[in-house]
C-alpha positions as CSV (number, residue, x, y, z in Angstrom):
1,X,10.2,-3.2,12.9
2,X,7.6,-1.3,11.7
3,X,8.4,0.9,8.6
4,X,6.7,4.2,7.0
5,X,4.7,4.1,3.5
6,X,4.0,7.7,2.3
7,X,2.0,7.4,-1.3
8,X,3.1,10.5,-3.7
9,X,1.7,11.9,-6.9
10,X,5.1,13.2,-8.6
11,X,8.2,13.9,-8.4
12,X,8.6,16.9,-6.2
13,X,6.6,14.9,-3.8
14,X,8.7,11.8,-4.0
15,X,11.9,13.9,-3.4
16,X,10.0,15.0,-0.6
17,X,9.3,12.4,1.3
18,X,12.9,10.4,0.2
19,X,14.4,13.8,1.4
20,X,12.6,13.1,5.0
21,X,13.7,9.5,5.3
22,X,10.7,7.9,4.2
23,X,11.2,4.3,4.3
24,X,8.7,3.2,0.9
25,X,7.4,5.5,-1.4
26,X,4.2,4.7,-3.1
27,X,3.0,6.2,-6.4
28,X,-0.2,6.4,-7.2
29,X,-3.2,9.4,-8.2
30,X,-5.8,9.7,-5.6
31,X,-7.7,11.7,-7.3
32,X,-8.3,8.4,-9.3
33,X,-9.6,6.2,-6.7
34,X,-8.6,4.5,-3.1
35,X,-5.6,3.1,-6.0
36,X,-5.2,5.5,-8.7
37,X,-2.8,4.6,-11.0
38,X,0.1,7.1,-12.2
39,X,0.6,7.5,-16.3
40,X,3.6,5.4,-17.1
41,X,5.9,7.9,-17.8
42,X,5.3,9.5,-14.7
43,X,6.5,6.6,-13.2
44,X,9.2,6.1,-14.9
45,X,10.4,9.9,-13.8
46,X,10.1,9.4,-10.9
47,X,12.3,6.0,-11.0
48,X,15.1,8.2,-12.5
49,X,14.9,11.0,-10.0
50,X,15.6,8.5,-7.3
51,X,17.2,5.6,-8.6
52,X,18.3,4.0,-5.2
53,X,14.9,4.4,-3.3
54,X,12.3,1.7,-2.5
55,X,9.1,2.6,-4.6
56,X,6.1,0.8,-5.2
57,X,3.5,1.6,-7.7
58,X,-0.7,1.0,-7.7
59,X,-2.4,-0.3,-10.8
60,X,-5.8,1.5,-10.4
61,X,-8.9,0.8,-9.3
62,X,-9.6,-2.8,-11.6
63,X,-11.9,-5.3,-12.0
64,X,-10.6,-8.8,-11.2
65,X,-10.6,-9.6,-14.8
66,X,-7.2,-12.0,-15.0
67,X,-6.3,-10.7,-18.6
68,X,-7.0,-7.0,-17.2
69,X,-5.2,-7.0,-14.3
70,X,-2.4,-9.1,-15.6
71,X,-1.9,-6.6,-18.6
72,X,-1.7,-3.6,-15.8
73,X,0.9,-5.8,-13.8
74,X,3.1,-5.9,-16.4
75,X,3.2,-2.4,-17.7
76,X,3.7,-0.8,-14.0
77,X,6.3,-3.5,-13.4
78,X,8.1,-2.5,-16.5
79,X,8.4,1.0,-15.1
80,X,11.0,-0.6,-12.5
81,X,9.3,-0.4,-9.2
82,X,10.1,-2.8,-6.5
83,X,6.7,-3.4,-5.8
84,X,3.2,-3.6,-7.6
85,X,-0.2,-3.4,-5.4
86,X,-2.9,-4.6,-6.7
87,X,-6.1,-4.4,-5.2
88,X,-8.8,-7.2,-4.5
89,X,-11.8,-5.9,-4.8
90,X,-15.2,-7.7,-4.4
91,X,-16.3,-9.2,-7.3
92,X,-15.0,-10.2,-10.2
93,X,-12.8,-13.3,-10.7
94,X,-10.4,-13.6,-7.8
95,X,-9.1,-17.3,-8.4
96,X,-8.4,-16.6,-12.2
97,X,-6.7,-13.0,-10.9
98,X,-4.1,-14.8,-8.7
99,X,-3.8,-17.7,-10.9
100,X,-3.0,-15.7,-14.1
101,X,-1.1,-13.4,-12.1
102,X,1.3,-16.6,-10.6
103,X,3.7,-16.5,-13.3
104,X,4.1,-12.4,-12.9
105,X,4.3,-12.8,-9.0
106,X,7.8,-15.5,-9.9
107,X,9.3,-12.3,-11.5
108,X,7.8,-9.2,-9.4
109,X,7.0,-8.5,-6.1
110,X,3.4,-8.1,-6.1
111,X,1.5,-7.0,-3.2
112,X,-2.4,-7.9,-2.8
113,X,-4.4,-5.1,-1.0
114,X,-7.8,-6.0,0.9
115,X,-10.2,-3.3,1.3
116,X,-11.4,-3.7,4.6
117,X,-14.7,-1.7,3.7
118,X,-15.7,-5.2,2.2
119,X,-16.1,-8.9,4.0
120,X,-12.8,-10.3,4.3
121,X,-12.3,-14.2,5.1
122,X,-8.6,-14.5,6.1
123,X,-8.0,-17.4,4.8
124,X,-7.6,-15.8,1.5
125,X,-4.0,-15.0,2.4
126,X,-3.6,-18.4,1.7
127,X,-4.4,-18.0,-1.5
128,X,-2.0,-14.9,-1.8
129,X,0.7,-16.7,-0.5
130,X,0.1,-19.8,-2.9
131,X,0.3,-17.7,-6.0
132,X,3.7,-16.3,-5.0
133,X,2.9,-12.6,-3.7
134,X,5.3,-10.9,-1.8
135,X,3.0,-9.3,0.6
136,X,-0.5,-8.2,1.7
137,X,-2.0,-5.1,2.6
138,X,-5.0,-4.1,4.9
139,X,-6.3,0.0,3.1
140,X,-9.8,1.4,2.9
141,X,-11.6,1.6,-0.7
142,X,-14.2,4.5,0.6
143,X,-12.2,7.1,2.7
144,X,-15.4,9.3,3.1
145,X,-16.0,6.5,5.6
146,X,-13.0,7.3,8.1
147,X,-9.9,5.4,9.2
148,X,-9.2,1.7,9.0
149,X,-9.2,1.9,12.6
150,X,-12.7,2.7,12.6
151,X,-13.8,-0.1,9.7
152,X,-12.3,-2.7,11.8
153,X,-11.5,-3.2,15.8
154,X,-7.9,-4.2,16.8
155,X,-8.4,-7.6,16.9
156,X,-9.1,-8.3,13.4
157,X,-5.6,-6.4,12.8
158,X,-4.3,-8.1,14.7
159,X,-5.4,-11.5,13.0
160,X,-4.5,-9.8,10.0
161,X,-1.3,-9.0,10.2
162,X,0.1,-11.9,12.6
163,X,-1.9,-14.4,9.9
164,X,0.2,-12.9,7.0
165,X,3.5,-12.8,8.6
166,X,2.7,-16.6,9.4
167,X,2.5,-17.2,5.9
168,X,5.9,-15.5,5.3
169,X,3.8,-12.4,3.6
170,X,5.2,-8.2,3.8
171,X,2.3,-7.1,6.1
172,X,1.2,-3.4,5.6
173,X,-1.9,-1.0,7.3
174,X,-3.4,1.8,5.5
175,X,-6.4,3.5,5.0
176,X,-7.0,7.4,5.8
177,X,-4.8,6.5,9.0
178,X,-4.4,9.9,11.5
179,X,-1.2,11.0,13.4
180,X,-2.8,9.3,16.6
181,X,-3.4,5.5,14.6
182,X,-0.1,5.5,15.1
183,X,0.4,4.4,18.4
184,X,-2.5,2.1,18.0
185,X,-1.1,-0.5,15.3
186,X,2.5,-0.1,16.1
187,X,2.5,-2.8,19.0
188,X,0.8,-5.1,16.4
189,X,4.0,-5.0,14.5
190,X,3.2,-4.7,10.4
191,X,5.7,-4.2,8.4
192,X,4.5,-0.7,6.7
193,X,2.1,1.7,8.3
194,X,0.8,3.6,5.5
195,X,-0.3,7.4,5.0
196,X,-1.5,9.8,2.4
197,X,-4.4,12.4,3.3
198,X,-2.5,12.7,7.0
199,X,0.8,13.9,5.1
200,X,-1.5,16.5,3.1
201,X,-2.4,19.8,2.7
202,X,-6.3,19.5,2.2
203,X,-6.6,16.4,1.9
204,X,-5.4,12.9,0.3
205,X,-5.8,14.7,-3.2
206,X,-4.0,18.1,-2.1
207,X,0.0,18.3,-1.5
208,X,1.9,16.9,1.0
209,X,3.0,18.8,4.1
210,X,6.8,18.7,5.0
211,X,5.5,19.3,8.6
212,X,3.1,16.3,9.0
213,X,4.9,14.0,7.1
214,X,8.0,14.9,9.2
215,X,5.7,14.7,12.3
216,X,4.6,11.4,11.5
217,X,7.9,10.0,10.5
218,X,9.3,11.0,13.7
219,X,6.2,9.0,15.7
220,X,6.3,6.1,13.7
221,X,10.3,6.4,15.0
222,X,9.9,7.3,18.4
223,X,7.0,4.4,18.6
224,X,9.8,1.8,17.2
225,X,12.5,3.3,20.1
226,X,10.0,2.7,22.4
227,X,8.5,-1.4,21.7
């Protein structure tokens, strides 16, 4: 079943969308990038405000540099999240990333995100899966360029997310997705649809809006009622 990501930038936000039954909150600063990161201590606020809710936390925008990213690992996972994302972005070292991050992934539940801006060969879920992530996610690194529905046609989400899910991966969509994306990747069943700029006021870098993110929630329901 097909739950709702809302990412938030602080705590009133975070109240907000826990208030409204969001189903994963995600912290992170877009005004930072497609994966801002949020200071530590914010973080760790936010933890205390709502000890009992399901949050997962960004790292930034990084370079796969293994000693880089595994340094950022640890200090967001040290803040208490459930989750850590951490994005894979072109370039870089990607087999020294996921093999320095192995050991991490045995303690934490890290979740790789793909930009789908960039070439993607599916088979590195694989790899994800073989260094011990918890899950994969499908976002967008440039949102001037539109929604993930737009990058990439239905198919390859399709591919995408029944691929992970055979590999026994969390499968999430994101990626300046619109009220009406909704209807269009709930039959292909990912675990987490994810929003942020949709929720807002102005934009992915404004506030959010207690009436979108209360209309979405309720579609993202109504859709699940309905398959």
């Amino acid at each position: 079943m097909t739950a709702m990501l809302a990412s938030v930038t602080d705590p009133a936000e975070a109240r907000l969308a826990a208030a409204a039954g969001v189903d994963l909150i995600d912290l992170k600063d877009p005004a930072r990038g497609a994966l801002g990161a949020l200071d530590e201590e914010r973080i760790r606020t936010i933890r205390r405000a709502l000890p009992h809710t399901t949050l997962s936390a960004t790292i930034g925008d990084l370079p796969l540099h293994p000693e880089t990213v595994f340094q950022a690992v640890e200090r967001t996972a040290a803040c208490s999240v459930d989750y850590v994302k951490i994005g894979l972005f072109p370039g870089g070292d990607l087999e020294g990333t996921l093999e320095a991050l192995a050991p991490l992934a045995a303690e934490h539940k890290l979740i790789a995100v793909l930009m789908a801006d960039y070439l993607i060969a599916l088979p590195v879920l694989e790899r994800i899966a073989a260094a011990g992530f918890r899950g994969a996610m499908l976002d967008t690194a440039d949102k001037s360029r539109g929604p993930l529905t737009r990058l990439r046609p239905q198919a390859f989400l399709a591919r995408f997310v029944e691929r992970a899910k055979s590999l026994g991966l969390l499968t999430g969509l994101a990626g300046s997705l619109r009220l009406e994306d909704v209807d269009l990747l709930l039959p292909l069943a990912p675990d987490y649809l994810g929003f942020r700029g949709a929720l807002c006021r102005e934009g992915r870098t404004g506030t959010l809006d207690p009436r979108k993110l209360t209309q979405i929630r309720d579609r993202i329901r109504s859709g699940r009622r309905g398959g």
